[in-house]
C-alpha positions in Angstrom: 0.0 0.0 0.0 1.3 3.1 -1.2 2.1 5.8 2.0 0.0 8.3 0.3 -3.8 6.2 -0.8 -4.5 8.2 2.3 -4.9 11.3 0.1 -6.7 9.7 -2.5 -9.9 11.4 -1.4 -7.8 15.1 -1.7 -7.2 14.2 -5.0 -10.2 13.1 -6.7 -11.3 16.8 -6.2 -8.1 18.3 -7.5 -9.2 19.1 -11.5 -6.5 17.8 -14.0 -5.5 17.9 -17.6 -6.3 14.3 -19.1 -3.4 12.7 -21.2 -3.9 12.7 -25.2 -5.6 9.1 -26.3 -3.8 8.7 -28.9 0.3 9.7 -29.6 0.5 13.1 -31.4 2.4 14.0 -34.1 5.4 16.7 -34.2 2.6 19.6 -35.6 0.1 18.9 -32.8 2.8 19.0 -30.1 4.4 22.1 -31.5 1.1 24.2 -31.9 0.2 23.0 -28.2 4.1 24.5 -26.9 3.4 27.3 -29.0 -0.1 28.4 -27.8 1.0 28.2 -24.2 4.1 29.8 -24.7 2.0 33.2 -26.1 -0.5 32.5 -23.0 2.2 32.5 -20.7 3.8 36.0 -22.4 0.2 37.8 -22.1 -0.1 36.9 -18.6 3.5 38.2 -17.9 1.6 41.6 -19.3 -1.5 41.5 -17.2 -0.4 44.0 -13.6 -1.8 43.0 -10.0 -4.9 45.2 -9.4 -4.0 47.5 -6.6 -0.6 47.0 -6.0 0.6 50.3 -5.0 3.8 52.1 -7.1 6.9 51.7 -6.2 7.2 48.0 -4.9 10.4 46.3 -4.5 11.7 43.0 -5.9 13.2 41.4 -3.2 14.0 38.2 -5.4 14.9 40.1 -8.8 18.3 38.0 -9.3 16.6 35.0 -8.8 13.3 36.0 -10.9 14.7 34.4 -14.0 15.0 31.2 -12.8 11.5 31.2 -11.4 10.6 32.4 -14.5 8.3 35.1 -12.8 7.1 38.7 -13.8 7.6 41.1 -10.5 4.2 43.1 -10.4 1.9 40.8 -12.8 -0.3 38.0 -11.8 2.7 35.4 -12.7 4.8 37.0 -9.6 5.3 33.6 -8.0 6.0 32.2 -11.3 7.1 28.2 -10.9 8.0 28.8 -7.5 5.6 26.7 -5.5 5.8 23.8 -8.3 9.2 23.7 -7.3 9.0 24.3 -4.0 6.9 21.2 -3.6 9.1 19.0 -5.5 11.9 20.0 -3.2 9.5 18.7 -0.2 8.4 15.9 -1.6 12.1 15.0 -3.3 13.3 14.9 0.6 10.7 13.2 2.0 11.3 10.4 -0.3 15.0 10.2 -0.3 15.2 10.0 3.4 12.7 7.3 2.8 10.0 9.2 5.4 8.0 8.2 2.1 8.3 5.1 1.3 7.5 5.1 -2.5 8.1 2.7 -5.6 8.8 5.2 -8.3 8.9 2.6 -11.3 5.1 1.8 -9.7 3.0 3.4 -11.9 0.2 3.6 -9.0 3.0 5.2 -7.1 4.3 7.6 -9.2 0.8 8.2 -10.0 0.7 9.5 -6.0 3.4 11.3 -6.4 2.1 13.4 -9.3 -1.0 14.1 -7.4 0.7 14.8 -4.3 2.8 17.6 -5.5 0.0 19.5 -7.0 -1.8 19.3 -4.3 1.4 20.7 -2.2 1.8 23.4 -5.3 -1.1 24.4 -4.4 -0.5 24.7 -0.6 2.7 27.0 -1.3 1.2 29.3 -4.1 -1.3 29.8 -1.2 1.6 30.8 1.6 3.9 32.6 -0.6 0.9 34.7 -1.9 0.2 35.4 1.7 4.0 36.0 2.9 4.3 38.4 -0.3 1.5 40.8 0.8 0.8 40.6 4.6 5.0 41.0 5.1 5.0 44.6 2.6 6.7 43.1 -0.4 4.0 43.5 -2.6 2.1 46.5 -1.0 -1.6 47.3 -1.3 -2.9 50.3 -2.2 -4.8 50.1 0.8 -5.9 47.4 2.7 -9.3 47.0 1.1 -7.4 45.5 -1.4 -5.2 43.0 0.6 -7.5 39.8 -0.1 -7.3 41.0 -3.7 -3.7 40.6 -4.6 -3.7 37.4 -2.5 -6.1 36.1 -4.7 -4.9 37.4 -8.1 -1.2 35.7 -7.2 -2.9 32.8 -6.7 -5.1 32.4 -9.8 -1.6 33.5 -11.8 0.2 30.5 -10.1 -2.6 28.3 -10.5 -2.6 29.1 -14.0 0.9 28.6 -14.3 0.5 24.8 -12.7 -1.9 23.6 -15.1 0.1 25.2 -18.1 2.7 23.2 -17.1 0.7 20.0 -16.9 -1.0 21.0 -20.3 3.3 20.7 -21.8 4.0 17.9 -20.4 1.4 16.0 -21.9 0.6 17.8 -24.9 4.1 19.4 -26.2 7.5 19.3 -25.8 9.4 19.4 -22.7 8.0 20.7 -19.7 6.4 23.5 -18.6 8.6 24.9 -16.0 11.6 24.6 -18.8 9.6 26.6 -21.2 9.0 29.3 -19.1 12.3 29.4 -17.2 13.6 29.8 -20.7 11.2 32.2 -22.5 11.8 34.5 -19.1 15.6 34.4 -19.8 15.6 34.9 -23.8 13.8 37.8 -23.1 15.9 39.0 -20.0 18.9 39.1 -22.6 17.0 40.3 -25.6 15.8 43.1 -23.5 18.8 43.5 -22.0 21.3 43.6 -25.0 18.7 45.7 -27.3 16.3 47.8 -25.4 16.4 51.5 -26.5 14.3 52.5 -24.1 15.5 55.2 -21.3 17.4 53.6 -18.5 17.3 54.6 -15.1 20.8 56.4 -15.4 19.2 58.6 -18.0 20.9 56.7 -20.9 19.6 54.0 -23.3 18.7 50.8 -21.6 20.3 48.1 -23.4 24.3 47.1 -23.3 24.4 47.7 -27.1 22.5 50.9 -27.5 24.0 52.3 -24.3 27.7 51.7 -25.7 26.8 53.0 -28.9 25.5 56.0 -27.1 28.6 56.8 -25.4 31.0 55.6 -27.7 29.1 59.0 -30.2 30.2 61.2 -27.1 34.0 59.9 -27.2 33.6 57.8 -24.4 34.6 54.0 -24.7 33.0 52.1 -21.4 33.7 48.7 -22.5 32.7 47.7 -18.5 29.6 47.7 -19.9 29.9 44.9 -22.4 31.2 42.9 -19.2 27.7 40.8 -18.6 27.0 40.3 -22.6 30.5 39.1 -22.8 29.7 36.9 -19.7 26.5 35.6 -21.2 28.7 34.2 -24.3 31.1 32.4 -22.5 28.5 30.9 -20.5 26.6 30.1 -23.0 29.6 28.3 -24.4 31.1 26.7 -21.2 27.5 25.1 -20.3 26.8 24.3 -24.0 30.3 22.2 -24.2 29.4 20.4 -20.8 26.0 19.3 -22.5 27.8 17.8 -25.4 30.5 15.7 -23.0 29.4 12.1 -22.7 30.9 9.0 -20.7 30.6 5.8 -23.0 30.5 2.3 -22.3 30.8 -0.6 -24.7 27.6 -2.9 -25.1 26.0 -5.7 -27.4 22.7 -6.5 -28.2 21.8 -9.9 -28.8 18.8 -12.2 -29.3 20.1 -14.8 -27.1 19.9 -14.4 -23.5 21.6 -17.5 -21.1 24.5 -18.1 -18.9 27.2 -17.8 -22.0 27.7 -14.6 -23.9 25.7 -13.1 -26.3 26.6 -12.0 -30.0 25.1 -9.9 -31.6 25.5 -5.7 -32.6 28.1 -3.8 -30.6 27.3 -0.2 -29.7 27.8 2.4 -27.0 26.1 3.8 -24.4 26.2 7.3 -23.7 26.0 8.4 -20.1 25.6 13.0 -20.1 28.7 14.3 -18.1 25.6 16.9 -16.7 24.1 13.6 -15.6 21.6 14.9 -13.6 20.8 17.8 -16.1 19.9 21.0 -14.3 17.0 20.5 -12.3 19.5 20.2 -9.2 20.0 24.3 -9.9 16.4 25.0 -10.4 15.9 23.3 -7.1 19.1 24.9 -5.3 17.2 28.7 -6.9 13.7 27.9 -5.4 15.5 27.2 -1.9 17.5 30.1 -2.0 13.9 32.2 -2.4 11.9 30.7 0.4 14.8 31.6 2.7 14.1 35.3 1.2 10.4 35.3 1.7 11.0 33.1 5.5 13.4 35.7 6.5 10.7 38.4 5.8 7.9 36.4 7.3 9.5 35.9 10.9 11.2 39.4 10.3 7.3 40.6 9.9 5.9 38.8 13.4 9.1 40.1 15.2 11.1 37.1 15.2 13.9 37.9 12.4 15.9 34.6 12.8 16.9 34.1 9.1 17.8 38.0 9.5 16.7 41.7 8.2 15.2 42.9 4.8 15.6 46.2 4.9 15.0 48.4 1.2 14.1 44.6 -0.3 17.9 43.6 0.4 19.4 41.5 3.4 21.4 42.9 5.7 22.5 40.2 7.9 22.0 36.4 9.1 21.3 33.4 7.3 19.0 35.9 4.3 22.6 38.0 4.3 25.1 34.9 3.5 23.1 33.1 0.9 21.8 36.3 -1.2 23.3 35.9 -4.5 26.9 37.8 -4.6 28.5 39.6 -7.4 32.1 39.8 -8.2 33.0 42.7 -6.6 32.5 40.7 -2.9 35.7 38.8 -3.2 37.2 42.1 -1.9 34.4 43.6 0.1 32.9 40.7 1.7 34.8 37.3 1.0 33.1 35.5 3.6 29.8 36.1 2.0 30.9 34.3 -1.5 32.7 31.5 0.7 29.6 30.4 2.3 27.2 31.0 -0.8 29.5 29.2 -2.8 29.5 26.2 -0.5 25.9 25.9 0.0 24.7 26.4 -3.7 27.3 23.8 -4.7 26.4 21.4 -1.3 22.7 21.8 -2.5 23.1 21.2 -6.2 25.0 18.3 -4.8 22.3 16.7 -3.0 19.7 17.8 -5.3 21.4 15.5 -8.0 21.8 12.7 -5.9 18.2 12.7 -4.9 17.1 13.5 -8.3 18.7 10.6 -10.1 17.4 8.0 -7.5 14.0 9.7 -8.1 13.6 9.9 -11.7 14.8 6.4 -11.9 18.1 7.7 -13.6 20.0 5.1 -10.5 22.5 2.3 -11.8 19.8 -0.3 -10.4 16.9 1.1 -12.7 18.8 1.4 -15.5 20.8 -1.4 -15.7 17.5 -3.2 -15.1 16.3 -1.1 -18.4 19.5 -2.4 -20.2 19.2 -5.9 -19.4 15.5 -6.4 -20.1 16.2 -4.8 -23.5 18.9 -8.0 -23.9 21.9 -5.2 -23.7 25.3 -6.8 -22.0 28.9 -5.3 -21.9 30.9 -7.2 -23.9 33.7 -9.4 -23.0 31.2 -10.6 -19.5 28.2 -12.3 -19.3 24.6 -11.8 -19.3 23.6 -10.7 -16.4 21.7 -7.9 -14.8 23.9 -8.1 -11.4 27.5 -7.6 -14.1 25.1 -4.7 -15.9 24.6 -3.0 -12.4 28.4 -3.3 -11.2 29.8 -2.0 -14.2 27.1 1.0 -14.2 27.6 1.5 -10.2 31.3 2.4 -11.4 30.1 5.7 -13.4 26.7 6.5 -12.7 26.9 7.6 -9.0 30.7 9.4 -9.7 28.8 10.9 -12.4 25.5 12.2 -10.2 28.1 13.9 -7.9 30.4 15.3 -10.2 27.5 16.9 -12.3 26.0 18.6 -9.3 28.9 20.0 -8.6 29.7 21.0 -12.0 26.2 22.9 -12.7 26.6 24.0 -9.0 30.0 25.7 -9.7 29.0 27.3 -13.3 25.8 28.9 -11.9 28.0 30.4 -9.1 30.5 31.6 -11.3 27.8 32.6 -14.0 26.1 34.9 -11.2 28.9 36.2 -10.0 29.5 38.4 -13.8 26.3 39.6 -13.6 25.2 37.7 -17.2 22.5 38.6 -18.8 19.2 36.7 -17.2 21.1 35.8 -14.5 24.2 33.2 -14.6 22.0 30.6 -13.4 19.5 31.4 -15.8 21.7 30.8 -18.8 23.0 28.2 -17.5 19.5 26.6 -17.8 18.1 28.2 -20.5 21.1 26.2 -22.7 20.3 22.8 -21.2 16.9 23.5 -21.7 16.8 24.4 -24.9 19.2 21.7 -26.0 17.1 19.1 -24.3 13.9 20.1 -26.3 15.8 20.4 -29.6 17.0 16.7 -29.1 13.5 15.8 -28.2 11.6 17.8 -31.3 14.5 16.3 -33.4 13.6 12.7 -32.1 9.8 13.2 -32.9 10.0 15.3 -36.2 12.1 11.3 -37.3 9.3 9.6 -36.3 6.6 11.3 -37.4 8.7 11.4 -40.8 9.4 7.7 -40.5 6.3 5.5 -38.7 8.3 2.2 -39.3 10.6 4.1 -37.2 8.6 4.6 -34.7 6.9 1.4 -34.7 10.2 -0.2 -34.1 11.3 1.7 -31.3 7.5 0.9 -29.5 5.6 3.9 -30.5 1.8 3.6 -30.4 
């Protein structure tokens, strides 16, 4: 019995977005990404009735990655999707949960389990946003009102990304995280609007401008030069594989197996970059936590004073920038260790989640008749010989993305180091998966062979 029938009556009432019956083609899946991708821009456009002017954004470096809009109805952005995974990712890796993944009852329960806890968060960071002054009300007729538009906005936002992940490419909270950033560095490299140091607004523009008045300020290409090279350094790492010799045979028995020798490609980024999304939606609940208990007179993560921490726990893990390594090294110490601690742990417990572990997948491999050459058929030799890279590999990516997404932040990139840094996996992921299905629907021998419906 799975630890969480208990909330089978919870979800029965929760409404969800049925799965296509049949598989659709490329041109189905790609009008479907399209059509919420344009939803999900007009909502970034819609602005919270009676929020008064001049708010602050406590979380702007971090806004990418939550692929929010500060002062729409999409404030929260993917923030309490994520939050919940983190929850529920613990839960089960310290096995408080005791859950069979590769059950599809199970991960069924999971599923409906963290949008039920989605819900719960979008709920209590609306609430921690307005009742703690970060999103002010005009007056406080119009408390209740905000609540309840941030709400809706996430809400929308949830079921957006369900409507993705069975209906288009990718998922959801990749699209978004992604569309926020291309236009964060769009924006940011072209924007001929007036900045607020009375000059143009983008990198480009603005150098332009100055470089007419005989001043040369190449400072100011600093983050578009930053955004290259990590656009560069992460898209290398996503093109770095581990491979390991197999066969594939008809024949399965205590001798060896001939048959067609190939390789099997393990990503160096292992764990992709989910472990930084994850490490990015911590890093904001300790924001809106250290306002909360600052707000009932208990500020034991620290102050927020002018949306900015001043000291505490809030203080050491707001997002440094490069300047700090003079002016405050022991802030960037201790950021640096916890992001790349978390990303750490994050991968670990993501692999053994997803069912991305040694055991699941040389289970995978051996049920497809795969072997290693030169050793015999057998799931336990699979599992030995995949023990030796997969975990080194879980660890090492963590702390490879972890590392990048530090470093990224620290030059002040355009949409945010760790934005880039997942806007390139994330877009390389969904190219390799429209690439896959554009074959298939091109070829449906293709498809049939490798068990398409």
């Amino acid at each position: 019995m799975s630890s969480l029938e208990v909330l089978e009556p919870i979800f029965r009432f929760i409404p969800e977005v049925k799965s296509p019956v049949h598989r659709e083609d490329f041109n189905e899946k790609l009008k479907w990404t399209a059509l919420v991708l344009v939803v999900y821009f007009i909502l970034t456009l819609i602005p919270l009735y009676g929020l008064a002017p001049g708010a602050i954004d406590n979380l702007a470096q971090l806004r990418a990655v939550m692929a929010g809009s500060f002062g729409s109805i999409l404030t929260l952005g993917i923030g309490p999707i994520v939050t919940a995974s983190i929850v529920l990712q613990l839960l089960v890796g310290s096995n408080l949960l005791d859950l069979d993944l590769s059950s599809h009852k199970d991960k069924s329960h999971f599923q409906a389990t963290q949008k039920v806890l989605s819900i719960v968060f979008t709920i209590f960071e609306a609430s921690v946003l307005v009742f703690t002054g970060n999103l002010t009300p005009i007056d406080g007729s119009y408390t209740l009102i905000l609540v309840a538009q941030l709400v809706v906005g996430a809400l929308v936002i949830i079921y957006l990304d369900e409507v993705v992940s069975k209906w288009g490419f990718g998922s959801g909270i990749g699209l978004f995280i992604a569309a926020g950033v291309c236009q964060a560095i769009i924006v940011g490299s072209f924007s001929i609007l007036s900045g607020t140091d009375g000059l143009l607004a983008g990198i480009i523009p603005k150098f332009i401008q100055l470089a007419t008045t005989g001043v040369y300020d190449f400072t100011i290409l600093i983050p578009l030069f930053a955004t290259i090279v990590v656009f560069l350094v992460v898209l290398y790492g996503e093109a770095m594989r581990v491979e390991i010799p197999i066969s594939h045979g008809s024949v399965r028995g205590h001798g060896r197996i001939r048959g067609s020798v190939g390789k099997y490609p393990l990503k160096f980024v292992y764990s992709s970059n989910m472990p930084v999304i994850l490490t990015s939606a911590l890093l904001v609940n300790v924001t809106l936590f250290a306002n909360l208990f600052q707000k009932v007179g208990v500020p034991i993560f620290g102050h927020i004073q002018n949306g900015k921490p001043i000291d505490g726990i809030a203080w050491a893990l707001s997002t440094p920038k490069w300047y700090m390594f003079v002016t405050e090294p022991l802030h960037v110490l201790i950021y640096a260790i916890f992001f790349i601690a978390c990303c750490m742990l994050f991968s670990y417990l993501w692999v053994e989640i997803s069912g991305l572990n040694a055991k699941k997948i040389s289970e995978q491999l051996y049920n497809s008749g795969i072997q290693i050459p030169g050793f015999r058929s057998s799931k336990r030799q699979l599992y030995k010989i995949l023990k030796k890279y997969i975990p080194a590999l879980t660890i090492i990516s963590g702390i490879y993305v972890g590392l990048i997404a530090f470093l990224a932040d620290l030059t002040g990139a355009l949409g945010g180091g760790t934005g880039v840094l997942l806007t390139v996996g994330i877009i390389h992921k969904l190219y390799e998966e429209m690439a896959e299905e554009q074959l298939m629907s091109a070829n449906p021998i293709l498809r049939k062979v490798l068990g398409g419906d």
